[in-house]
C-alpha positions in Angstrom: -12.5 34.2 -148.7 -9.7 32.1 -146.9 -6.2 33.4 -146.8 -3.7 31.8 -148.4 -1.0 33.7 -148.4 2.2 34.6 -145.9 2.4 37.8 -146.0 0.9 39.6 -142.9 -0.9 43.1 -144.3 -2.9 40.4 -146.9 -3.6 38.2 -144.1 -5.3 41.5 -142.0 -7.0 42.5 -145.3 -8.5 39.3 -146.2 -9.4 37.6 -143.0 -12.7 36.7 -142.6 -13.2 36.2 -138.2 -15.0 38.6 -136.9 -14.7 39.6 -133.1 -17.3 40.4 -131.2 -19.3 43.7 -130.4 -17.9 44.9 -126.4 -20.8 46.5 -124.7 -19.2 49.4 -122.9 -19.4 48.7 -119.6 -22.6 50.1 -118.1 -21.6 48.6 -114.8 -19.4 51.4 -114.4 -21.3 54.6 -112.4 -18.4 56.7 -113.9 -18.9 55.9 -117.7 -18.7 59.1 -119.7 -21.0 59.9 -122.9 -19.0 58.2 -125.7 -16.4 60.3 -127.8 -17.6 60.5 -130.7 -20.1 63.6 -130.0 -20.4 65.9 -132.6 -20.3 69.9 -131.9 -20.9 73.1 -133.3 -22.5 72.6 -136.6 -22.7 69.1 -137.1 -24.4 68.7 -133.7 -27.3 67.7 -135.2 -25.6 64.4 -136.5 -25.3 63.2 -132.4 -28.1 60.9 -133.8 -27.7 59.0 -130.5 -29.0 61.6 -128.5 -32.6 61.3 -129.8 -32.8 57.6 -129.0 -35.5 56.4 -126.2 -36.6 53.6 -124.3 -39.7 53.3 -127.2 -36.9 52.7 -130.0 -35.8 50.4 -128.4 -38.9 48.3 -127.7 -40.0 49.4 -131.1 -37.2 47.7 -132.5 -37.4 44.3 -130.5 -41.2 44.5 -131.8 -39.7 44.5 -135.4 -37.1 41.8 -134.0 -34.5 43.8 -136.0 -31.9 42.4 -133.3 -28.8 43.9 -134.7 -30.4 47.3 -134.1 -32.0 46.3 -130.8 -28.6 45.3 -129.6 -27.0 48.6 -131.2 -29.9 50.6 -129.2 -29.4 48.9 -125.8 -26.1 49.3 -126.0 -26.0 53.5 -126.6 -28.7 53.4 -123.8 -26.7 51.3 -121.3 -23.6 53.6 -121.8 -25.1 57.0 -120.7 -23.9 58.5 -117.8 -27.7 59.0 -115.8 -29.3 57.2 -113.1 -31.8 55.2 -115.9 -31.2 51.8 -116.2 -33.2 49.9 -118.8 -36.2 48.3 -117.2 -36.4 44.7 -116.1 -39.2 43.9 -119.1 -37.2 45.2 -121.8 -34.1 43.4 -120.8 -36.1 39.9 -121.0 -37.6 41.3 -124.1 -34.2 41.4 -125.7 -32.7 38.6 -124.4 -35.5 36.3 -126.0 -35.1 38.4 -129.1 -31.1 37.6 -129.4 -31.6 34.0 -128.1 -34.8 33.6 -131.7 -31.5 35.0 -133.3 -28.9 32.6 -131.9 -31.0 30.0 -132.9 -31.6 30.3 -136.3 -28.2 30.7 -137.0 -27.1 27.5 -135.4 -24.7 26.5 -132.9 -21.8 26.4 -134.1 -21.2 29.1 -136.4 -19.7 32.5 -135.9 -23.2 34.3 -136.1 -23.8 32.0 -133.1 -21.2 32.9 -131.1 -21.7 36.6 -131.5 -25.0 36.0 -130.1 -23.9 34.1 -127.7 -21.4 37.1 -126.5 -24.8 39.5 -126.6 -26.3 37.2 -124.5 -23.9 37.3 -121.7 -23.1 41.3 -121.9 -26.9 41.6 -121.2 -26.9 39.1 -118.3 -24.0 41.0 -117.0 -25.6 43.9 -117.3 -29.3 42.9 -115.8 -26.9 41.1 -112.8 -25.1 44.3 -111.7 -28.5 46.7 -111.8 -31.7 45.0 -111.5 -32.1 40.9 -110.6 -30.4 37.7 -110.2 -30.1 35.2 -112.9 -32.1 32.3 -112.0 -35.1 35.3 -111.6 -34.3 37.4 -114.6 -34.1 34.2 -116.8 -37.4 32.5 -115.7 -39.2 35.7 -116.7 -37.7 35.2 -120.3 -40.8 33.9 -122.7 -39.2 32.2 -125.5 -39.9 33.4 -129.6 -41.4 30.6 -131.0 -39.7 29.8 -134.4 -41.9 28.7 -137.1 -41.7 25.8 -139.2 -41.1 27.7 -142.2 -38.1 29.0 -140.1 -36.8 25.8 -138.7 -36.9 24.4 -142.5 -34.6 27.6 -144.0 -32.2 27.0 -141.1 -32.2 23.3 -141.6 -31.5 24.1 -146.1 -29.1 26.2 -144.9 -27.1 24.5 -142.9 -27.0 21.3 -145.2 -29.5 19.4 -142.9 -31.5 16.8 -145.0 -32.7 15.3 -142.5 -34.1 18.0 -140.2 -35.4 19.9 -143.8 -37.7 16.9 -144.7 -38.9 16.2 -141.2 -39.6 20.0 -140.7 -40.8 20.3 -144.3 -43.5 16.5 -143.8 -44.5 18.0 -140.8 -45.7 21.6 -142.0 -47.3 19.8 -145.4 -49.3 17.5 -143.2 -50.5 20.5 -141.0 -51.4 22.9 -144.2 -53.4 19.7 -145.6 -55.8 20.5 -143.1 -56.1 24.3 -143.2 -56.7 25.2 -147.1 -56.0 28.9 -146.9 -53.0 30.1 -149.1 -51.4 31.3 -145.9 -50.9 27.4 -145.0 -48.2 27.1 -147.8 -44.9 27.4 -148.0 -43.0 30.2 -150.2 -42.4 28.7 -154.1 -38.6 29.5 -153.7 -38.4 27.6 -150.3 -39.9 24.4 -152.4 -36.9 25.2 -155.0 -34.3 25.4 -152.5 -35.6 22.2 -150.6 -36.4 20.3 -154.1 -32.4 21.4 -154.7 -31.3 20.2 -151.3 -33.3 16.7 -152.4 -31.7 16.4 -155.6 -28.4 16.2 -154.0 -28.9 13.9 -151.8 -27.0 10.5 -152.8 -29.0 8.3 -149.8 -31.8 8.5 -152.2 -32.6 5.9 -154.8 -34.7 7.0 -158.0 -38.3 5.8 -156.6 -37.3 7.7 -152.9 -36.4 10.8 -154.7 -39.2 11.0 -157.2 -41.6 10.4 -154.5 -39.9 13.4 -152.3 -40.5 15.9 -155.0 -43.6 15.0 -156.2 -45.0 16.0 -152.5 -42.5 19.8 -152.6 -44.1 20.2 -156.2 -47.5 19.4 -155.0 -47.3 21.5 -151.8 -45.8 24.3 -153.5 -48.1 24.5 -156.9 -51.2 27.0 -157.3 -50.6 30.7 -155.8 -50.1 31.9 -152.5 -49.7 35.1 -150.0 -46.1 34.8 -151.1 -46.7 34.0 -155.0 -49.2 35.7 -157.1 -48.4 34.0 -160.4 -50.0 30.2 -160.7 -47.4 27.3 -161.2 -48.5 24.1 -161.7 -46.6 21.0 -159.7 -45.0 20.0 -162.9 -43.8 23.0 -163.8 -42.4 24.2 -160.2 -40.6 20.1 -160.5 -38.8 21.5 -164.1 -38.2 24.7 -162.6 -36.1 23.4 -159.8 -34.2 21.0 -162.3 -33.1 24.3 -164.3 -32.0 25.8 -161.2 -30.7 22.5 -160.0 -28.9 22.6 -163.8 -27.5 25.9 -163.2 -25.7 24.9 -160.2 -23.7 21.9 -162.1 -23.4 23.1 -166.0 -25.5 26.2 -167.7 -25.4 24.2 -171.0 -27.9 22.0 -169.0 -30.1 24.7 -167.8 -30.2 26.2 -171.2 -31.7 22.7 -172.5 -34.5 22.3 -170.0 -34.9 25.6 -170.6 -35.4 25.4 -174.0 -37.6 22.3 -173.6 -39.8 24.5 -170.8 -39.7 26.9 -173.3 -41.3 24.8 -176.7 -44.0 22.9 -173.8 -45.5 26.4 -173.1 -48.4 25.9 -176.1 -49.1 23.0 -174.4 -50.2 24.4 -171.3 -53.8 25.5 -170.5 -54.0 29.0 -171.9 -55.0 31.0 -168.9 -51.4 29.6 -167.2 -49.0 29.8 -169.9 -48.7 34.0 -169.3 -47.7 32.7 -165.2 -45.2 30.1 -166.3 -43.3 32.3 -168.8 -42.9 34.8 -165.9 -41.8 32.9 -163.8 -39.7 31.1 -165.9 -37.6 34.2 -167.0 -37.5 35.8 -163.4 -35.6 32.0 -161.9 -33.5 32.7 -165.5 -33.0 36.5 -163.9 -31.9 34.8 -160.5 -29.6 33.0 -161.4 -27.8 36.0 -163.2 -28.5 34.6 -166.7 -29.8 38.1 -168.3 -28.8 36.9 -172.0 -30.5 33.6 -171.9 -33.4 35.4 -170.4 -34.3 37.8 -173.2 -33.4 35.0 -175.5 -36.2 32.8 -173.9 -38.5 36.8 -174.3 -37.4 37.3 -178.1 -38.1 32.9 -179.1 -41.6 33.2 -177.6 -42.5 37.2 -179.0 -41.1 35.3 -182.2 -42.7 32.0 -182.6 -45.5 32.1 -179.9 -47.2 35.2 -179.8 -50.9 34.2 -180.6 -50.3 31.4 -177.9 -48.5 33.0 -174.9 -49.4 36.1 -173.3 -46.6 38.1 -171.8 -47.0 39.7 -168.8 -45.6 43.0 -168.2 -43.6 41.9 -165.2 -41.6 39.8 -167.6 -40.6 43.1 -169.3 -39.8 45.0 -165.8 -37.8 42.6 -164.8 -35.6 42.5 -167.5 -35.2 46.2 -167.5 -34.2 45.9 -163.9 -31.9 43.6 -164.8 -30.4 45.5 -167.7 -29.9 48.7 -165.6 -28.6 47.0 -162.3 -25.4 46.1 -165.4 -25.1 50.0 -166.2 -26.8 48.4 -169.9 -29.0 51.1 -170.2 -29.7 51.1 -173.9 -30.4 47.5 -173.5 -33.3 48.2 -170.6 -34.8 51.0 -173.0 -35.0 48.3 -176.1 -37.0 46.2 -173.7 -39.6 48.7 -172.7 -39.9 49.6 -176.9 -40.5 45.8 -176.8 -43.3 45.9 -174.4 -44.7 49.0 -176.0 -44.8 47.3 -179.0 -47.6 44.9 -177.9 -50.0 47.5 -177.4 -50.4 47.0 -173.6 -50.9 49.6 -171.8 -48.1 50.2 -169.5 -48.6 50.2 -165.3 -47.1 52.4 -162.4 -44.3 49.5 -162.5 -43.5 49.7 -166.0 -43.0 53.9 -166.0 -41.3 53.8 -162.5 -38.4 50.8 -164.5 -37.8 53.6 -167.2 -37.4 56.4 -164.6 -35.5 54.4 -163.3 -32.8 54.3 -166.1 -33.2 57.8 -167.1 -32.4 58.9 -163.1 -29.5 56.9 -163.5 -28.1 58.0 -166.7 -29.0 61.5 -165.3 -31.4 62.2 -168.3 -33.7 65.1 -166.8 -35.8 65.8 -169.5 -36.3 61.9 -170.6 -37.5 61.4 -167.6 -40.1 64.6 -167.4 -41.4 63.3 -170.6 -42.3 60.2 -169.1 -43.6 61.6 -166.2 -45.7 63.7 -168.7 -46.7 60.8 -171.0 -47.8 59.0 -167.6 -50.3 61.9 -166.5 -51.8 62.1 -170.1 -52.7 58.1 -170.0 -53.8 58.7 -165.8 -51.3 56.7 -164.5 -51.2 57.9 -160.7 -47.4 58.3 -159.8 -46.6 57.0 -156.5 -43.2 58.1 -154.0 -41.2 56.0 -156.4 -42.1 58.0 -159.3 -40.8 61.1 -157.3 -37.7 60.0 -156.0 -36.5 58.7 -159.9 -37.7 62.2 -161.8 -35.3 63.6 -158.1 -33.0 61.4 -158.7 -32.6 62.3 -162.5 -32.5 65.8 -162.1 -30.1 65.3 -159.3 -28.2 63.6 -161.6 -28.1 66.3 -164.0 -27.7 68.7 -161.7 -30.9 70.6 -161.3 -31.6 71.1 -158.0 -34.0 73.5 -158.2 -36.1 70.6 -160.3 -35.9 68.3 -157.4 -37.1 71.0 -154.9 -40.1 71.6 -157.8 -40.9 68.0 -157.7 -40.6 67.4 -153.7 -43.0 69.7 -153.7 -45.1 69.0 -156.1 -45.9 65.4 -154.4 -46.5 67.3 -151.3 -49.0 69.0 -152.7 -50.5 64.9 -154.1 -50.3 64.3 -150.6 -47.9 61.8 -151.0 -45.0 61.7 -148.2 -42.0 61.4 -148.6 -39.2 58.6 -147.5 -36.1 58.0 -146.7 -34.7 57.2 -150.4 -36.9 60.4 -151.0 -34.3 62.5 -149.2 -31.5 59.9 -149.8 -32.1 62.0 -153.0 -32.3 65.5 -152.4 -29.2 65.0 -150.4 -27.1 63.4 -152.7 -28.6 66.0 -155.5 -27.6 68.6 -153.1 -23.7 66.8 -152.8 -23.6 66.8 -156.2 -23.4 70.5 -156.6 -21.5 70.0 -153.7 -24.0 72.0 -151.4 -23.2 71.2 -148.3 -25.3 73.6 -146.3 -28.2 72.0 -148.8 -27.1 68.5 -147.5 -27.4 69.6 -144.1 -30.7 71.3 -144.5 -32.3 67.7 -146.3 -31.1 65.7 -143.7 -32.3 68.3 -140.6 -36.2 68.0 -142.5 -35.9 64.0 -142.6 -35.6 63.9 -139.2 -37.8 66.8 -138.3 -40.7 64.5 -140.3 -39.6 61.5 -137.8 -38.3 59.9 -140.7 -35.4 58.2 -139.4 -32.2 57.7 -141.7 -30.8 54.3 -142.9 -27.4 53.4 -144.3 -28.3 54.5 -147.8 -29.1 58.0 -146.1 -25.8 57.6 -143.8 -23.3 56.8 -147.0 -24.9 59.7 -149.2 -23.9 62.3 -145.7 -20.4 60.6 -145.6 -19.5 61.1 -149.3 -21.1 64.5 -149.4 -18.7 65.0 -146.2 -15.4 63.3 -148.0 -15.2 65.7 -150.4 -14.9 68.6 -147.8 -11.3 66.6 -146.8 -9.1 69.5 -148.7 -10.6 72.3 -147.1 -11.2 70.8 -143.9 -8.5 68.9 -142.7 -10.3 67.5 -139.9 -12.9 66.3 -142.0 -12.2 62.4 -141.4 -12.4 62.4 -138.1 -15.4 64.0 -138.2 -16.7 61.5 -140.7 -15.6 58.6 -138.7 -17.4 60.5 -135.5 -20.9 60.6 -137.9 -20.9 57.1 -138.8 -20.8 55.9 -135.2 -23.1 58.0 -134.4 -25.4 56.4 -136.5 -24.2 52.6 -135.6 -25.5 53.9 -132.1 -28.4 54.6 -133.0 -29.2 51.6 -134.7 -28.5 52.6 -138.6 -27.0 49.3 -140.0 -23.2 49.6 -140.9 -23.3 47.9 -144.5 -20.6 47.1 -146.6 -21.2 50.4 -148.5 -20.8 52.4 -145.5 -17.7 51.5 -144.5 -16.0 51.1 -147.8 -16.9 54.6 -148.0 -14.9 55.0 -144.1 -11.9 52.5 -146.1 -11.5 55.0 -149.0 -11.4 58.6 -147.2 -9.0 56.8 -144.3 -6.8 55.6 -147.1 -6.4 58.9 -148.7 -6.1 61.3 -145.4 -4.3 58.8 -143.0 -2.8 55.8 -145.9 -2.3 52.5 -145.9 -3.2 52.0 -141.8 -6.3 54.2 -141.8 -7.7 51.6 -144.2 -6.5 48.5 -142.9 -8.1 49.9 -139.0 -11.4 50.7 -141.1 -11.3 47.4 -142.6 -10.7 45.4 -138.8 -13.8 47.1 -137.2 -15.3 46.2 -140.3 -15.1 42.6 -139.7 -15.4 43.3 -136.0 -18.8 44.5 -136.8 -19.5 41.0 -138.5 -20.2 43.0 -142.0 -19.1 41.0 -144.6 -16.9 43.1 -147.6 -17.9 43.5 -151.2 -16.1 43.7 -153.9 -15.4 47.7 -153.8 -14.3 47.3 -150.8 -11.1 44.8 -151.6 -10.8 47.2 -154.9 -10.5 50.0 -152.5 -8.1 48.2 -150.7 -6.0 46.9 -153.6 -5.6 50.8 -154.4 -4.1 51.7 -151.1 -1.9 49.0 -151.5 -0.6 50.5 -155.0 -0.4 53.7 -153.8 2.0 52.9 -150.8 4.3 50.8 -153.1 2.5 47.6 -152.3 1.8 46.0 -155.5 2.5 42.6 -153.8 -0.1 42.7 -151.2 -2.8 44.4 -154.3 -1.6 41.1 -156.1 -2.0 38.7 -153.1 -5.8 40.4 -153.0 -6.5 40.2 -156.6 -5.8 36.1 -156.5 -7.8 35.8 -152.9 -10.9 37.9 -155.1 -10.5 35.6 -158.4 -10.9 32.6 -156.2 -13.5 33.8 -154.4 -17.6 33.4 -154.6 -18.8 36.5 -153.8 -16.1 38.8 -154.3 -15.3 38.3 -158.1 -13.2 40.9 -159.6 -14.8 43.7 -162.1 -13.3 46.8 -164.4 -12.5 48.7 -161.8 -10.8 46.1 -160.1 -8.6 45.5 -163.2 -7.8 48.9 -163.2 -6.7 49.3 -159.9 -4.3 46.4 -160.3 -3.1 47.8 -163.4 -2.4 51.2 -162.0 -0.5 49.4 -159.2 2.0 47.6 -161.6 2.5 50.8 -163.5 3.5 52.8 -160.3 6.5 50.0 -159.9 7.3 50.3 -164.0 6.1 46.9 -164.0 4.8 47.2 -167.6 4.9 43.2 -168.2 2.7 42.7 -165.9 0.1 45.2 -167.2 0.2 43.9 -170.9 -0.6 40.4 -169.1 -3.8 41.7 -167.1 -5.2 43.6 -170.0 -4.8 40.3 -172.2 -6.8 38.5 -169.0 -8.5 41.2 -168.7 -9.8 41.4 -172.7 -10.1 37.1 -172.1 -12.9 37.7 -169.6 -14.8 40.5 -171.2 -15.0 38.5 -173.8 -17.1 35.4 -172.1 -18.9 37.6 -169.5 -22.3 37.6 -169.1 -22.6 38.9 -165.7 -21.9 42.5 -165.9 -19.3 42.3 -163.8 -16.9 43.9 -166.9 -16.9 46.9 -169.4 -14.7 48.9 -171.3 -14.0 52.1 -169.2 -12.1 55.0 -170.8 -8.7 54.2 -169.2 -8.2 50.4 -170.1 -9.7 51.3 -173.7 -6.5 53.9 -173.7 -4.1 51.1 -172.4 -5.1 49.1 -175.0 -4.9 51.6 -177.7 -1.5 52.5 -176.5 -0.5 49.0 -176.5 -1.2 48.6 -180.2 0.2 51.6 -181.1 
């Protein structure tokens, strides 16, 4: 999002230039174990402690660089005679140069590498070898054609994509294994990229995508379901069509839609899928279950309907909190007498464990033994998850254990649910306990793990006044170790900061944030926006709420409204709440996102307002 807008505290909210990560000096033979050690009875959370020379190379060998870099960097700062050997230094270097480079060169990303880079050399200067001898031992990541042509689509690159794109079709045609192929939405994208450009005249571009639509028909390792040429050519127009006007995606769709008959039977099932899940992608959920409802109406003798079509529409459904909507689908399905999968039962788990609807979900779980459908760790974690939600922890123990006994092991969104079951009642010793048997099965924790621990943690703050610090302590902790910092994460650092500490505790959260090159979300500004409210800001809330309304990825949603609307009313700015609830009624009214519902506190603004 680009600031447009004078005043200073918006500017620091809103800017978008991330500075780079400072490696912490490992030149220094005095350098003290970082501060943010843990004692007493969070010890156990000094997650950098554990770390090794093997995570480290294991991580590299997953070219995870972020968490390479994150790794070498805890190991580099201790205060012992170890330096990190000569092997694993070139190791890492060629691993943050393959990342440099997809990125391209002149792009933040890039330069953040490019920082890395140097820190390293520093660091393999002052302890081990000279340059010109450390950097001839460097062997390079090759970076694959399929690679190369992402980087080129992404950085608007015509020429490079259909260079890089002629040269890997040419290659595949003489290896016919499905491996040789290209990924069907890499073909969209490129097709897209194609479309758009205006060097082409009509026999240049027709010729261009005939060859993507050839290359990328049939199925692959990356595609199961079989597209023909012509179809993948008319899918990339409707995606192409939702990029300029929906009202012309919605008419090929249609016309995709009445061809299906048409098709030879044993493809039409693979073309509906697919057709539905590119509707899905592009965020279209209505259209999509129109195009499900036309054919189970019109077309049902002459189009099969996969189950996927089904589970992905639930999916889709639930991710809008539209619950009853992602049940009605699965009565659909049910309703055409196929019998339902592992994939199917785990989508309607998956509702009832958000909705917190225990017993729902034990009938299912029930229903899916009596047809000997074998439940898998995803199974587990939902029924967890639903319990958890409903607060029946000693369900969740009975069904951790239970798949115990199926010898099937747990992982880490298994215990991302007993823990946050365990906040729930707020537990915290139970918390504690979860997290101590993750990582006494070597399962190591992710952000989803971290944010459940911090949240559990937040709502200690009243009877443990030192309780943010602590927090803030935990979730470096985990950065050092390698645990990626995600927007999540540290919106949940923004929001505790800007109730213990204000205004400045956010706005600090919210700079290493950006520091950390992790882009924010839309909870996060909302967060923000709130603070700003709540220190007699409205101003700088306002100045945010514009930047977010203008913005791509950072749209504003209920709770968004809300927080701006609660700001106003702290000033007695009453005017300006009856205009955001009429804007506010204006965009529920032609959403078809998600992004807005009625929650209880604008339903009683409005009901006050008519009264």
């Amino acid at each position: 999002m680009s600031t447009c807008s004078p005043s200073p505290t918006a500017t620091a909210v809103m800017e978008k230039i991330p500075a780079t990560t400072v490696l912490p000096a490992p030149s220094s033979p005095s350098r003290k174990h970082p501060s943010s050690r843990l004692h007493g009875a969070l010890n156990f959370f000094n997650l950098s402690d554990r770390l090794t020379l093997a995570d480290l190379d294991y991580a590299i060998q997953l070219r995870n660089a972020d968490q390479a870099w994150s790794i070498f960097v805890t190991l580099a700062s201790r205060h012992d005679d170890d330096t990190i050997p000569l092997t694993l230094c070139c190791s890492l270097y060629a691993l943050l140069n393959f990342a440099k480079k997809l990125t391209g060169f002149s792009n933040r990303a890039s330069k953040f590498r490019q920082k890395q880079l140097d820190q390293l050399l520093e660091y393999v200067q002052f302890h081990q070898s000279s340059t010109e001898l450390f950097l001839s031992s460097i062997e390079e990541i090759p970076i694959s054609n399929h690679k190369q042509l992402l980087k080129a689509i992404r950085t608007g690159d015509h020429h490079g994509a259909w260079t890089t794109f002629y040269k890997f079709h040419k290659e595949s045609r003489k290896n016919t294994t499905d491996q040789s192929k290209l990924p069907r939405n890499t073909c969209i994208q490129l097709m897209m990229m194609v479309m758009k450009d205006k060097r082409l005249d009509k026999n240049q571009l027709k010729s261009k995508l005939q060859l993507i639509a050839l290359h990328g028909a049939g199925i692959s390792d990356y595609d199961s379901r079989y597209l023909s040429a012509a179809d993948l050519g008319r899918l990339a127009y409707i995606c192409r069509g939702y990029q300029q006007n929906a009202a012309i995606a919605h008419g090929l769709i249609d016309e995709f839609v009445m061809g299906l008959p048409k098709k030879k039977q044993s493809n039409r099932a693979d073309a509906l899928d697919e057709l539905i899940w590119r509707i899905l992608v592009n965020g279209d959920l209505h259209k999509a279950h129109q195009v499900l409802d036309t054919v189970q109406r019109s077309m049902a003798d002459k189009v099969k309907i996969n189950e996927m079509v089904y589970v992905n529409l639930m999916n889709a459904y639930r991710r809008q909190e539209k619950y009853h909507e992602s049940l009605k689908i699965f009565e659909q399905f049910l309703e055409t007498k196929q019998r339902p999968t592992i994939k199917a039962f785990n989508a309607v788990l998956q509702v009832f464990a958000a909705q917190g609807s225990a017993d729902r979900a034990s009938f299912i779980f029930e229903t899916m033994n009596q047809l000997d459908v074998e439940p898998d760790v995803a199974t587990y974690t939902e029924l967890i998850r639903a319990n958890g939600h409903a607060g029946h922890l000693k369900m969740c123990i009975h069904f951790y254990n239970k798949m115990l006994q199926s010898n099937i092991p747990p992982n880490v969104y298994t215990y991302s649910a007993l823990i946050e079951a365990a906040s729930r009642r707020n537990d915290i010793k139970s918390v504690f306990r979860w997290f101590q048997i993750m990582m006494s099965d070597n399962i190591q924790p992710n952000q989803v793990v971290v944010s459940c621990i911090l949240k559990s943690l937040s709502k200690q703050h009243d009877d443990y006044p030192n309780m943010p610090e602590a927090v803030l302590h935990i979730a470096h902790q985990a950065a050092m170790s390698g645990v990626k910092t995600d927007a999540a994460l540290y919106t949940i650092l923004l929001k505790m900061q800007a109730e213990s500490i204000g205004i400045e505790g956010a706005l600090k959260v919210h700079r290493d944030m950006l520091a950390q090159s992790v882009e924010p979300n839309t909870f996060t500004y909302t967060i923000l926006m709130d603070a700003c409210g709540k220190n007699k800001m409205p101003e700088t809330a306002e100045k945010i709420f514009e930047l977010m309304k203008k913005s791509q990825r950072h749209q504003p949603n209920t709770v968004t409204y809300s927080v701006m609307m609660d700001a106003w009313l702290k000033n007695d700015k009453r005017e300006k709440v009856e205009s955001l609830i009429l804007e506010f009624l204006k965009q529920c009214k032609s959403d078809k996102t998600g992004r807005f519902w009625l929650d209880s506190r604008i339903t009683n603004r409005i009901k006050s307002r008519c009264c």
